[in-house]
N, CA, C and O atoms as a printed pandas DataFrame, in Angstrom:
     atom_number atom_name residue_name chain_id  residue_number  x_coord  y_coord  z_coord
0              1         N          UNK        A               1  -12.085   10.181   -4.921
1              2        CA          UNK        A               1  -12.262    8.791   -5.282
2              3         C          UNK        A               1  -11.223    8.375   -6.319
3              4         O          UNK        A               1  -10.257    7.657   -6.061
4              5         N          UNK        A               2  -11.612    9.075   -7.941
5              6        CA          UNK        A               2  -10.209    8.362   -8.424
6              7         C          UNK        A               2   -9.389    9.732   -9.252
7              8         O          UNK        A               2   -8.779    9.830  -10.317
8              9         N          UNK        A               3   -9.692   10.556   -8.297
9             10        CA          UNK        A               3   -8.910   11.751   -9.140
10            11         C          UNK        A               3   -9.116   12.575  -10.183
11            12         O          UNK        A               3   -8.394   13.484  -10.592
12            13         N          UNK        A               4  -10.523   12.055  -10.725
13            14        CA          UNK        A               4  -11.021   12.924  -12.055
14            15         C          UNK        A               4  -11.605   14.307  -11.649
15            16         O          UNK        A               4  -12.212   14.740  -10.669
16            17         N          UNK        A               5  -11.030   14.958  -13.170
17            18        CA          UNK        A               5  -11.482   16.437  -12.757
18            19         C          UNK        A               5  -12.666   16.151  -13.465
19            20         O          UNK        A               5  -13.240   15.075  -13.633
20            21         N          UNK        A               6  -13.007   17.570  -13.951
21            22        CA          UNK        A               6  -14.074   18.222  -14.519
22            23         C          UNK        A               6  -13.663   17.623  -15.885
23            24         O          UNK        A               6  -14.148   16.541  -16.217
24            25         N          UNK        A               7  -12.799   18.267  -16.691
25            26        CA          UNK        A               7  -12.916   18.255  -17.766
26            27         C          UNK        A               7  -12.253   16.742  -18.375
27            28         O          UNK        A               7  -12.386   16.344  -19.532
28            29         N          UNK        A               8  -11.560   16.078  -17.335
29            30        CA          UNK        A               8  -11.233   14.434  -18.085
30            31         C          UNK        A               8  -12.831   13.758  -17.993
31            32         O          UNK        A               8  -13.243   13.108  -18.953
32            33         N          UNK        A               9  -13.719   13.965  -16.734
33            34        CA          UNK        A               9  -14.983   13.048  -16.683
34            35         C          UNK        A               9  -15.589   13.291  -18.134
35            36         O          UNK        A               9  -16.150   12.369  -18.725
36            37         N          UNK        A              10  -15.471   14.438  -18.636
37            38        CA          UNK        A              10  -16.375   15.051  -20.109
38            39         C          UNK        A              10  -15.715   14.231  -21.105
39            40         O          UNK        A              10  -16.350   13.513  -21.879
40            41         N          UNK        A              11  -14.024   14.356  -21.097
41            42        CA          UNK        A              11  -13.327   13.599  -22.086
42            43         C          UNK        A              11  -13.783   12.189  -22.280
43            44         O          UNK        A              11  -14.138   11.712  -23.358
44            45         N          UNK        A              12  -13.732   11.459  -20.923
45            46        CA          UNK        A              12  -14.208   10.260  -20.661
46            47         C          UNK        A              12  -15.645    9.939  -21.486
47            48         O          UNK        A              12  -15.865    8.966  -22.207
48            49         N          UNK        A              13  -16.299   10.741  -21.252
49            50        CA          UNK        A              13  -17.833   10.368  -21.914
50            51         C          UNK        A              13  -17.887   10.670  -23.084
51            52         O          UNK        A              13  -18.142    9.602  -23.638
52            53         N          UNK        A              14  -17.814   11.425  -23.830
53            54        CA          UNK        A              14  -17.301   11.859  -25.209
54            55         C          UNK        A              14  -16.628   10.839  -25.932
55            56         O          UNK        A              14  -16.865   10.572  -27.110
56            57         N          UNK        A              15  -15.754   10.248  -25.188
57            58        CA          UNK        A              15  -14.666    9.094  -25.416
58            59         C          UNK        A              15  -15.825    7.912  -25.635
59            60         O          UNK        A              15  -16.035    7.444  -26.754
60            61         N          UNK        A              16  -16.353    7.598  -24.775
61            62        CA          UNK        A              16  -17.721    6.493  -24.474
62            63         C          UNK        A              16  -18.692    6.729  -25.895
63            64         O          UNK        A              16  -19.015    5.894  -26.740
64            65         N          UNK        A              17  -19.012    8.144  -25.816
65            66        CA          UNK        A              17  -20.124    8.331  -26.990
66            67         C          UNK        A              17  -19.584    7.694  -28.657
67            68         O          UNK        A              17  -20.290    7.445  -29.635
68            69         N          UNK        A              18  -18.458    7.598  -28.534
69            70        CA          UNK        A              18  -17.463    7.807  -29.729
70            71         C          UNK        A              18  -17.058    6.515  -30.011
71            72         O          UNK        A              18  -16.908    6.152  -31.178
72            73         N          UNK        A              19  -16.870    5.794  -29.083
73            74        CA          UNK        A              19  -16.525    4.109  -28.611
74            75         C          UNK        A              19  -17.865    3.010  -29.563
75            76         O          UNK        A              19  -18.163    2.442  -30.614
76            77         N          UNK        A              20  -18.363    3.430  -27.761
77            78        CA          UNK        A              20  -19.669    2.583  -27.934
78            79         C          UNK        A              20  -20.875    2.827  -29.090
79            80         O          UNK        A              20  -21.609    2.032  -29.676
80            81         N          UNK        A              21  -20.757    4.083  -29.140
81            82        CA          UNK        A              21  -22.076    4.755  -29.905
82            83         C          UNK        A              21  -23.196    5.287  -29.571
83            84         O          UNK        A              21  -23.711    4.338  -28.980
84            85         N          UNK        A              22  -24.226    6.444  -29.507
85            86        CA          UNK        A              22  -24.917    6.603  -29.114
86            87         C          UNK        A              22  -26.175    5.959  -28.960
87            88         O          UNK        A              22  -27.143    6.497  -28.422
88            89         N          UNK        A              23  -26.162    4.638  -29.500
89            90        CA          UNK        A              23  -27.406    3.825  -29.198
90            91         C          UNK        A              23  -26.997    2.598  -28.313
91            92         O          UNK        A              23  -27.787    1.890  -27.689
92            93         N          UNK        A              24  -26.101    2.509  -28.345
93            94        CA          UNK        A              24  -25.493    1.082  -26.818
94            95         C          UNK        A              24  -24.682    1.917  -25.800
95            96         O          UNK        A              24  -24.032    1.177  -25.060
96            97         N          UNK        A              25  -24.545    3.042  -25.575
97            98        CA          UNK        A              25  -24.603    3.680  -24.644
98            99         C          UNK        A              25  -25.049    3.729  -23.591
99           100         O          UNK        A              25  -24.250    3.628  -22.661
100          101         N          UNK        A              26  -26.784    3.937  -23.216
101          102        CA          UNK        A              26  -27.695    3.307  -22.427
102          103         C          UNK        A              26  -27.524    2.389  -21.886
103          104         O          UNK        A              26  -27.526    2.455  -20.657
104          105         N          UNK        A              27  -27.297    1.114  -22.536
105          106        CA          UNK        A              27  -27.433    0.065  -21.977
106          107         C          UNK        A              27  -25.800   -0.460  -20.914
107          108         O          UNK        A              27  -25.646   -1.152  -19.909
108          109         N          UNK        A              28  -24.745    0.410  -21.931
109          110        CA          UNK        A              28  -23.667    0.240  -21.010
110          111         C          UNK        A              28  -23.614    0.646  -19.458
111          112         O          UNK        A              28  -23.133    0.131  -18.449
112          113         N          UNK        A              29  -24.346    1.828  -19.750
113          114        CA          UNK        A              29  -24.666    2.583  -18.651
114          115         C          UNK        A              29  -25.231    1.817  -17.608
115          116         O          UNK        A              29  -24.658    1.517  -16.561
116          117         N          UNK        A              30  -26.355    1.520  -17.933
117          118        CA          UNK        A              30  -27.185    0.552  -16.790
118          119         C          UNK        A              30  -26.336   -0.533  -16.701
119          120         O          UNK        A              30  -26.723   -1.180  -15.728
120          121         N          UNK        A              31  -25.143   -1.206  -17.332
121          122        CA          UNK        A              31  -24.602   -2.292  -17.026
122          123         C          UNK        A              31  -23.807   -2.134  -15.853
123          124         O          UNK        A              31  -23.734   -2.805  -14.823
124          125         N          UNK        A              32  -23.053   -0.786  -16.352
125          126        CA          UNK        A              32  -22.375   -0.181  -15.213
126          127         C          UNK        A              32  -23.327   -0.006  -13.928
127          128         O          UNK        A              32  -23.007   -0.848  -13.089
128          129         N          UNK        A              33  -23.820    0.369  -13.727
129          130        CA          UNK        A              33  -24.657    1.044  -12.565
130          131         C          UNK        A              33  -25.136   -0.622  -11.539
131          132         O          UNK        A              33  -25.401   -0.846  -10.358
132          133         N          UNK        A              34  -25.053   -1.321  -12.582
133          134        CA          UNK        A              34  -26.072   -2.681  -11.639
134          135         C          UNK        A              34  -24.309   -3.370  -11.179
135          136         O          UNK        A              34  -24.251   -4.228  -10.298
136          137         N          UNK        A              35  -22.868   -2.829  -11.946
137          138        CA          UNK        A              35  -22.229   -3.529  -11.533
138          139         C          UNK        A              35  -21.686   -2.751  -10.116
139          140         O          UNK        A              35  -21.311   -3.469   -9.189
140          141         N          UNK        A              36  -21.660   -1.648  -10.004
141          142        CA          UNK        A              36  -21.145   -0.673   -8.904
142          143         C          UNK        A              36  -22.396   -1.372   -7.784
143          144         O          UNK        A              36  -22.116   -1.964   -6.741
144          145         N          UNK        A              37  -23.687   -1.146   -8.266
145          146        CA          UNK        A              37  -24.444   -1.566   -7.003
146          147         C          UNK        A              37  -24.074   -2.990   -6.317
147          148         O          UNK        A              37  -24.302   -3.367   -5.168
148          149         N          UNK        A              38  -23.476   -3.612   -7.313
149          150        CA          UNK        A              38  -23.621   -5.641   -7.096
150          151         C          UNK        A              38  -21.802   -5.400   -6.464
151          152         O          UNK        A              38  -21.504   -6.211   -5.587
152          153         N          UNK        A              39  -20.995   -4.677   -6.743
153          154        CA          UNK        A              39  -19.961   -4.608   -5.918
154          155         C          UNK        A              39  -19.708   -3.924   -4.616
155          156         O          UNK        A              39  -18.808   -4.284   -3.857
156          157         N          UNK        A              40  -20.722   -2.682   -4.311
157          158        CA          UNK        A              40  -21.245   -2.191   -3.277
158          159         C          UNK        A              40  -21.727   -3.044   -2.090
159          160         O          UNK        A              40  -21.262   -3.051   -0.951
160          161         N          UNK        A              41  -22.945   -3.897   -2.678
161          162        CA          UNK        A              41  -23.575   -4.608   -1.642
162          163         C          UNK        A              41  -22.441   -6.033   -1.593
163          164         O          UNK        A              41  -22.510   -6.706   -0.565
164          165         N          UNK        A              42  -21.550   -6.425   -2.541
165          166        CA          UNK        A              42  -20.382   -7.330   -1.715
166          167         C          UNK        A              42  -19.648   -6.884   -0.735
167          168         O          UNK        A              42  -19.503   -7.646    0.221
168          169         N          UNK        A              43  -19.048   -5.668   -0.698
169          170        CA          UNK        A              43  -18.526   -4.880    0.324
170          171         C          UNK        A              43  -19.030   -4.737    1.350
171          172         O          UNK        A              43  -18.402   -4.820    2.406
172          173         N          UNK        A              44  -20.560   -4.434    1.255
173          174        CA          UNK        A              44  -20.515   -3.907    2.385
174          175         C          UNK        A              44  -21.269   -5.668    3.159
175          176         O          UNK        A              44  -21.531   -5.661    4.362
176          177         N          UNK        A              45  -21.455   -6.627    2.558
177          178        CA          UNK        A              45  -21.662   -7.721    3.327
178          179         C          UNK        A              45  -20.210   -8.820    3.740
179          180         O          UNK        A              45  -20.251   -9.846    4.419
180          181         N          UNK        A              46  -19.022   -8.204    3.087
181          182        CA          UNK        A              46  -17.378   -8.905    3.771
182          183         C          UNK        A              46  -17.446   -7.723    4.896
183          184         O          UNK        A              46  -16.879   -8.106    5.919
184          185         N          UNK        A              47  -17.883   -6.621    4.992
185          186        CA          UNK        A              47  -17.776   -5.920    6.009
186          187         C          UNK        A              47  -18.396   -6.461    7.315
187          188         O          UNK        A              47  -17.760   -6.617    8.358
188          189         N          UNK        A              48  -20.128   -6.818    7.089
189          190        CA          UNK        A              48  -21.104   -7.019    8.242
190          191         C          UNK        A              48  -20.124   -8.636    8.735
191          192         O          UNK        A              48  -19.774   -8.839    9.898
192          193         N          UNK        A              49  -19.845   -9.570    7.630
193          194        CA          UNK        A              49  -19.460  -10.906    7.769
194          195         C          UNK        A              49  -17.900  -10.276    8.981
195          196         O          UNK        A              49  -17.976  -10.639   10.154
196          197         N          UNK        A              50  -17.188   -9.775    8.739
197          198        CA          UNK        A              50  -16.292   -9.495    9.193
198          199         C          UNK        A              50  -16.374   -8.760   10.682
199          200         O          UNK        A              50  -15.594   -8.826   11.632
200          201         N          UNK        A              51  -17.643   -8.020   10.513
201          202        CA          UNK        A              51  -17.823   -7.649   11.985
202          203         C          UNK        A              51  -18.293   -8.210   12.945
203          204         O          UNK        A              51  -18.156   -7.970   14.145
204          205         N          UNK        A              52  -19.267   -9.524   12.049
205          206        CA          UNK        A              52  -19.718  -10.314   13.441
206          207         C          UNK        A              52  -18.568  -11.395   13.903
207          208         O          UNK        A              52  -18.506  -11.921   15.014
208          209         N          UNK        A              53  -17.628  -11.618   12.748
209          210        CA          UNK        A              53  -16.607  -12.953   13.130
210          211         C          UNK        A              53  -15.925  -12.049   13.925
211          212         O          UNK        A              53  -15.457  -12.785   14.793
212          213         N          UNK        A              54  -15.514  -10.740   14.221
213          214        CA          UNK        A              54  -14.591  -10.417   15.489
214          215         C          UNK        A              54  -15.652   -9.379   16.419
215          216         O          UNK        A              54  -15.274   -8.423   17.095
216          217         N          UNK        A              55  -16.302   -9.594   16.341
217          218        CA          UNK        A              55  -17.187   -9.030   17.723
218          219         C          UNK        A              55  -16.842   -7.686   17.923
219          220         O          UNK        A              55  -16.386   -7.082   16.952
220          221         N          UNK        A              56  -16.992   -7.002   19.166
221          222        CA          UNK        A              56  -16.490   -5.604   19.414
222          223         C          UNK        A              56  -14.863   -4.957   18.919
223          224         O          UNK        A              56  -14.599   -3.814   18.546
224          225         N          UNK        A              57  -14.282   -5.705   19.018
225          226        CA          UNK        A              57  -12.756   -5.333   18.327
226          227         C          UNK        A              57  -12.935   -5.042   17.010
227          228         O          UNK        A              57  -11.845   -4.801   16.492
228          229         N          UNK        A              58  -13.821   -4.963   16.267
229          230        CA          UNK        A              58  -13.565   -4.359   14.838
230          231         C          UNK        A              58  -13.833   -3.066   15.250
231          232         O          UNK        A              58  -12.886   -2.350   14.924
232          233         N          UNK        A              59  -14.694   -2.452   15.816
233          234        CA          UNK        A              59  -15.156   -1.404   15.952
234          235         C          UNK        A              59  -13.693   -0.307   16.401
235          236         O          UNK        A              59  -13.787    0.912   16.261
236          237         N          UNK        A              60  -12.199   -1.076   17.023
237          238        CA          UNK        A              60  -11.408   -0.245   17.795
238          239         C          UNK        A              60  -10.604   -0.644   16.564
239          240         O          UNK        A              60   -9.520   -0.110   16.799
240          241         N          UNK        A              61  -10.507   -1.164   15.579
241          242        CA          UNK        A              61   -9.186   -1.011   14.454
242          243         C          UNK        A              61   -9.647    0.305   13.748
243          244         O          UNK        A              61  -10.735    0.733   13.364
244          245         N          UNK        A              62   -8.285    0.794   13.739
245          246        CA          UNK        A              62   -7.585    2.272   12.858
246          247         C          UNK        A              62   -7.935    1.796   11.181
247          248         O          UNK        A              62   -6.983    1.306   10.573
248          249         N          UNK        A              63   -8.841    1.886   10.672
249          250        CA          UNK        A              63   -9.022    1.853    9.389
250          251         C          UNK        A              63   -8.207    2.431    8.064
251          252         O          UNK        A              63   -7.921    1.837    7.024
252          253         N          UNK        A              64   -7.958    3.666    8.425
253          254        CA          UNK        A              64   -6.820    4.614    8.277
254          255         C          UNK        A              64   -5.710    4.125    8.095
255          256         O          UNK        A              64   -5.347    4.336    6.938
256          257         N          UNK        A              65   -4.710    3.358    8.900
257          258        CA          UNK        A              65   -3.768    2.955    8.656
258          259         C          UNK        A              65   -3.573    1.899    6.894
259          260         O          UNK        A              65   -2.632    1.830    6.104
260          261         N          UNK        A              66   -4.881    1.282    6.902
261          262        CA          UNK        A              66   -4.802    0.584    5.852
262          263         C          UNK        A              66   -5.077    0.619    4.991
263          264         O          UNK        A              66   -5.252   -0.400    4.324
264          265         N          UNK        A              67   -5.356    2.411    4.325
265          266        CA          UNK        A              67   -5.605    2.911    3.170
266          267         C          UNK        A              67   -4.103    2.829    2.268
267          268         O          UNK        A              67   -3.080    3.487    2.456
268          269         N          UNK        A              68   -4.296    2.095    1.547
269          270        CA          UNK        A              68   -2.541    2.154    0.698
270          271         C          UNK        A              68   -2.676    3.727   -0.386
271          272         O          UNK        A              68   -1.730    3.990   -1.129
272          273         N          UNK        A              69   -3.685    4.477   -0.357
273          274        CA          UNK        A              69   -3.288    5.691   -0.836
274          275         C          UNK        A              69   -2.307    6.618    0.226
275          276         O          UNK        A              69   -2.006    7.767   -0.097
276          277         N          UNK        A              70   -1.887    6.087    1.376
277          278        CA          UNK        A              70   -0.651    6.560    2.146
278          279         C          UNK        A              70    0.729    6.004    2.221
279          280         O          UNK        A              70    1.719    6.455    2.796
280          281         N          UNK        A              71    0.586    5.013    1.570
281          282        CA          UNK        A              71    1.929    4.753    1.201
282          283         C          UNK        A              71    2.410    5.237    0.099
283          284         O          UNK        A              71    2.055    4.776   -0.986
284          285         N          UNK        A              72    3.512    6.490    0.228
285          286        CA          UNK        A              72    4.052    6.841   -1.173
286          287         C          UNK        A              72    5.269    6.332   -0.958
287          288         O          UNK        A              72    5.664    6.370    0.207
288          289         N          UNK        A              73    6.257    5.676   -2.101
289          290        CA          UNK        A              73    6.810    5.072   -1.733
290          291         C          UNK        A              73    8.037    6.267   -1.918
291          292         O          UNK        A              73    9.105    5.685   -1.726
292          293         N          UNK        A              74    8.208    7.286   -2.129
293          294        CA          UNK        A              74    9.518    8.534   -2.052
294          295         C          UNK        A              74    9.672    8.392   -0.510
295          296         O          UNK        A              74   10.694    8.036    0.077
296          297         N          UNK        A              75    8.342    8.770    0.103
297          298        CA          UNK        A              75    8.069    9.269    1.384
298          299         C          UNK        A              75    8.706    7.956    2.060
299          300         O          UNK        A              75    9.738    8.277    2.649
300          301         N          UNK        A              76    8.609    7.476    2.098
301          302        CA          UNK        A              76    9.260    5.709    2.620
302          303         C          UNK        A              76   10.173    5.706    2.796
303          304         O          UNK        A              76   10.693    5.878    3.899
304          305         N          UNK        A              77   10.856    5.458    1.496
305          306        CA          UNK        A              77   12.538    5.559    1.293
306          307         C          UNK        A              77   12.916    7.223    2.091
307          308         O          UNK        A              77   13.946    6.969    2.714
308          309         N          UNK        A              78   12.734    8.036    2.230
309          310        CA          UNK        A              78   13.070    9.287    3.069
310          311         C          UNK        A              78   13.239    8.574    3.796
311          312         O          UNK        A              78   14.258    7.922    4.022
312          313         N          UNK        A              79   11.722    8.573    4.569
313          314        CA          UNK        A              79   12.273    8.390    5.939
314          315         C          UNK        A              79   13.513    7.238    6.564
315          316         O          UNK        A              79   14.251    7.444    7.528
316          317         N          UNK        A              80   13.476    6.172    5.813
317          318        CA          UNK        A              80   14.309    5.016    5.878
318          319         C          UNK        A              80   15.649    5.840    5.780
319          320         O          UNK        A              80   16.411    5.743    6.742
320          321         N          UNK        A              81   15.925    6.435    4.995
321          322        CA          UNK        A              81   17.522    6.984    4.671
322          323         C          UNK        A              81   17.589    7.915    5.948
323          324         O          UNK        A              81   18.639    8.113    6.560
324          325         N          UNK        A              82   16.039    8.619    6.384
325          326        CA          UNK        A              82   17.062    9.549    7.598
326          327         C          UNK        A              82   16.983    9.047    8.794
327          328         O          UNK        A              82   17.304    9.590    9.852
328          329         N          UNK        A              83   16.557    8.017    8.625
329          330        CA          UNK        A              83   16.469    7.164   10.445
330          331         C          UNK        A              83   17.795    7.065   10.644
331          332         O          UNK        A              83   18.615    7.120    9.727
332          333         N          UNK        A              84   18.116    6.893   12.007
333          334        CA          UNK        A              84   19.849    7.208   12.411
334          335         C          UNK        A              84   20.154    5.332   12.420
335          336         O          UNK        A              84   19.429    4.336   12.438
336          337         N          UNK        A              85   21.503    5.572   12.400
337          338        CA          UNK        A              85   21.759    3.904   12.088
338          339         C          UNK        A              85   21.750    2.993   13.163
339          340         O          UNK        A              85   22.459    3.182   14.152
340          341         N          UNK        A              86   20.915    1.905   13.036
341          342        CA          UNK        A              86   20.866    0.980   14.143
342          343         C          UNK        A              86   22.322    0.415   14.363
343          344         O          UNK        A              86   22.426   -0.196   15.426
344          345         N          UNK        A              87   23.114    0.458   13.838
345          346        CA          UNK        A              87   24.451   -0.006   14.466
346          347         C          UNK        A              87   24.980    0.670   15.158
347          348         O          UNK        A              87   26.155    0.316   15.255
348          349         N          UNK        A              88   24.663    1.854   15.976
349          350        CA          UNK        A              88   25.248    3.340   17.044
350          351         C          UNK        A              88   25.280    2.402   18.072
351          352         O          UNK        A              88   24.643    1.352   18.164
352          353         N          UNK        A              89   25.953    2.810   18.707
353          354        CA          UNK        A              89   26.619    1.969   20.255
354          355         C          UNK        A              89   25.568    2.423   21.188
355          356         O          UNK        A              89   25.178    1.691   22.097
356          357         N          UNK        A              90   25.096    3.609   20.991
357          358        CA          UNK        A              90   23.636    3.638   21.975
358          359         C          UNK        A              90   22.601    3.015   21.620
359          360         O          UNK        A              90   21.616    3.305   22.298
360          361         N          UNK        A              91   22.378    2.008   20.537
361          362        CA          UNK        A              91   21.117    1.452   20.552
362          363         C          UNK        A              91   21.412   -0.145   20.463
363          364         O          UNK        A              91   20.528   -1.000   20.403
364          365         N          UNK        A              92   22.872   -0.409   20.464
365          366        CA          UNK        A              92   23.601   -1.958   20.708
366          367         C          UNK        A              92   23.079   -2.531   21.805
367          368         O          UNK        A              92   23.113   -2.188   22.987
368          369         N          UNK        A              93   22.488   -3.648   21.142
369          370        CA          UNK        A              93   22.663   -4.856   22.352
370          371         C          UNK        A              93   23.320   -5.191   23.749
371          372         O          UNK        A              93   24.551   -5.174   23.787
372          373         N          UNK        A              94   22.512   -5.541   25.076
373          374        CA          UNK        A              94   23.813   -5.654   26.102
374          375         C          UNK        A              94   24.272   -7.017   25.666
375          376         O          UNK        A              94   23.533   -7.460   24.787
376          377         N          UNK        A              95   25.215   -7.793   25.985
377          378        CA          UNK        A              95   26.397   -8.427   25.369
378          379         C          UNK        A              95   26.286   -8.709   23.480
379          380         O          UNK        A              95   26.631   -9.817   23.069
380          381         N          UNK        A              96   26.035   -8.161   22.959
381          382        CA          UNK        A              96   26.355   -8.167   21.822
382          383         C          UNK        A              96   27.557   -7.639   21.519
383          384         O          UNK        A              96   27.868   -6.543   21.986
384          385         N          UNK        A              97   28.672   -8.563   20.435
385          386        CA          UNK        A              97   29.953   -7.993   20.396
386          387         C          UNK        A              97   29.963   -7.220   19.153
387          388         O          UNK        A              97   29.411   -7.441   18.075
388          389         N          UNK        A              98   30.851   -6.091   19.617
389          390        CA          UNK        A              98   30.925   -4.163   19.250
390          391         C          UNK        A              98   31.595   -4.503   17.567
391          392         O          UNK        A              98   32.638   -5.148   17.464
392          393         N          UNK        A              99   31.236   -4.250   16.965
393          394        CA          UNK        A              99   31.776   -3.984   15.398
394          395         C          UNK        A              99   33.487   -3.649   15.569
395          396         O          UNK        A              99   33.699   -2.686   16.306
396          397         N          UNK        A             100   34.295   -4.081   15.191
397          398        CA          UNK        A             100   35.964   -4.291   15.340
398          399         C          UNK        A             100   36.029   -3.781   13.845
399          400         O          UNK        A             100   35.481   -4.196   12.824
400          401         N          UNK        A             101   37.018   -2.588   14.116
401          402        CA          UNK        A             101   37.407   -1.489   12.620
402          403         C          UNK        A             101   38.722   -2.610   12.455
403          404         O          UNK        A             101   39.450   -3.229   13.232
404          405         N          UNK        A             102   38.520   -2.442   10.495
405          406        CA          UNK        A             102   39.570   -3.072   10.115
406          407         C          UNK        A             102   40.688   -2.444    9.923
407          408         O          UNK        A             102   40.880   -1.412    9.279
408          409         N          UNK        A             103   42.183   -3.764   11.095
409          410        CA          UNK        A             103   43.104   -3.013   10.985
410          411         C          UNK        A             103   44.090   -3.766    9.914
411          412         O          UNK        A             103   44.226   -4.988    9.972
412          413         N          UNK        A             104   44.852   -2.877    8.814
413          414        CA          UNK        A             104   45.305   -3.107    7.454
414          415         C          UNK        A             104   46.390   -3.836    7.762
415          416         O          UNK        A             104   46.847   -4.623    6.933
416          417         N          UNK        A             105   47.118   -3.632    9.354
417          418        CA          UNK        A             105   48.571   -4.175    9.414
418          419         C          UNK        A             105   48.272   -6.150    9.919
419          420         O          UNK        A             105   49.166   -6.973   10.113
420          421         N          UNK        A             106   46.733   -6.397   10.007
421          422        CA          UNK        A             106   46.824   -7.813   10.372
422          423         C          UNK        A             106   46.047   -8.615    9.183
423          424         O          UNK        A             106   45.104   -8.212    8.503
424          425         N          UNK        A             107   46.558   -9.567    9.146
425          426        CA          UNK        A             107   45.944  -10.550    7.977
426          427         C          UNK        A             107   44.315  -10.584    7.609
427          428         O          UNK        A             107   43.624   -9.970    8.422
428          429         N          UNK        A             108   43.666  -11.158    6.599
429          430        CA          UNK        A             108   42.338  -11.328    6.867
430          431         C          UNK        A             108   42.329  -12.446    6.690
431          432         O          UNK        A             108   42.961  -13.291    6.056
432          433         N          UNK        A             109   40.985  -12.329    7.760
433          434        CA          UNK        A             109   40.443  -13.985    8.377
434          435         C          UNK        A             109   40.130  -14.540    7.017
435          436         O          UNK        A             109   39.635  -13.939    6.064
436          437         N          UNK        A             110   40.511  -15.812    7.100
437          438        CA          UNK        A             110   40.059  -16.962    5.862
438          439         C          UNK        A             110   39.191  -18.098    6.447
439          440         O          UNK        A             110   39.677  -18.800    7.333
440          441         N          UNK        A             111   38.186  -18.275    6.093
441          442        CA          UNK        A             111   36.955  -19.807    6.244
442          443         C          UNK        A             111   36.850  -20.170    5.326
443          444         O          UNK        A             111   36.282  -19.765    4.311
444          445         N          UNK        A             112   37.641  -21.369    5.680
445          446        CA          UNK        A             112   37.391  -22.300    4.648
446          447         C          UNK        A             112   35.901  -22.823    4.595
447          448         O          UNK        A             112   35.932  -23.704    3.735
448          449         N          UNK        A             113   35.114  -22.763    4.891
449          450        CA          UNK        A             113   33.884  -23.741    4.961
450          451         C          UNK        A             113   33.201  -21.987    4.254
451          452         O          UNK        A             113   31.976  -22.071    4.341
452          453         N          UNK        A             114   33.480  -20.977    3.819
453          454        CA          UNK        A             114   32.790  -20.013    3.141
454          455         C          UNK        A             114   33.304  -20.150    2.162
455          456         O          UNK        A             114   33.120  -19.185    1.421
456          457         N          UNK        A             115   33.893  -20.906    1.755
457          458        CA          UNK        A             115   34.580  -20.502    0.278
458          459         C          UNK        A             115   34.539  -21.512   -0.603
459          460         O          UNK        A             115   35.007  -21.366   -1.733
């Protein structure tokens, strides 16, 4: 869920006891608890709301895909840098015109309307 071990959850509460104090403690507690339940039951009613506005097709979406704890963004940029380059003549366009290497012995083009 959010990555806590053993011994940060202890730090965490210790931290709380030390904060709040041991007599509003309690009550934080139960504040917490009624807010996890009151954000629980919102969830899970954008869920039911959401399943009846698309009918059987919710049931066939990949949920999975839209966990953003899978997007790392190293892993991203990899793969982006080793994909082969869309400008290769095997993956060119049919009439699309071919990239022309620059040759040093002819002038360069000037537009006026770019400049």
């Amino acid at each position: 869920m959010l990555d806590i071990g053993g011994w940060e959850f202890i730090a965490l509460i210790v931290l709380a006891v030390v904060i709040l104090g041991p007599e509003r403690l309690p009550d934080y507690a139960a504040k917490l608890g009624r807010f996890v339940r009151q954000a629980r039951s919102m969830a899970e009613g954008a869920k039911g709301q959401l399943r009846e506005q698309m009918g059987p097709e919710f049931d066939d979406i990949n949920w999975q895909q839209y966990d953003p704890r899978q997007y790392d963004p190293r892993r991203i940029v990899r793969e982006a840098l080793l994909e082969p380059d869309a400008d290769d003549d095997s993956t060119q366009a049919a009439g699309a015109p071919a990239a022309v290497a620059h040759d040093p012995s002819r002038a360069t083009p000037y537009d006026v309307d770019a400049t």
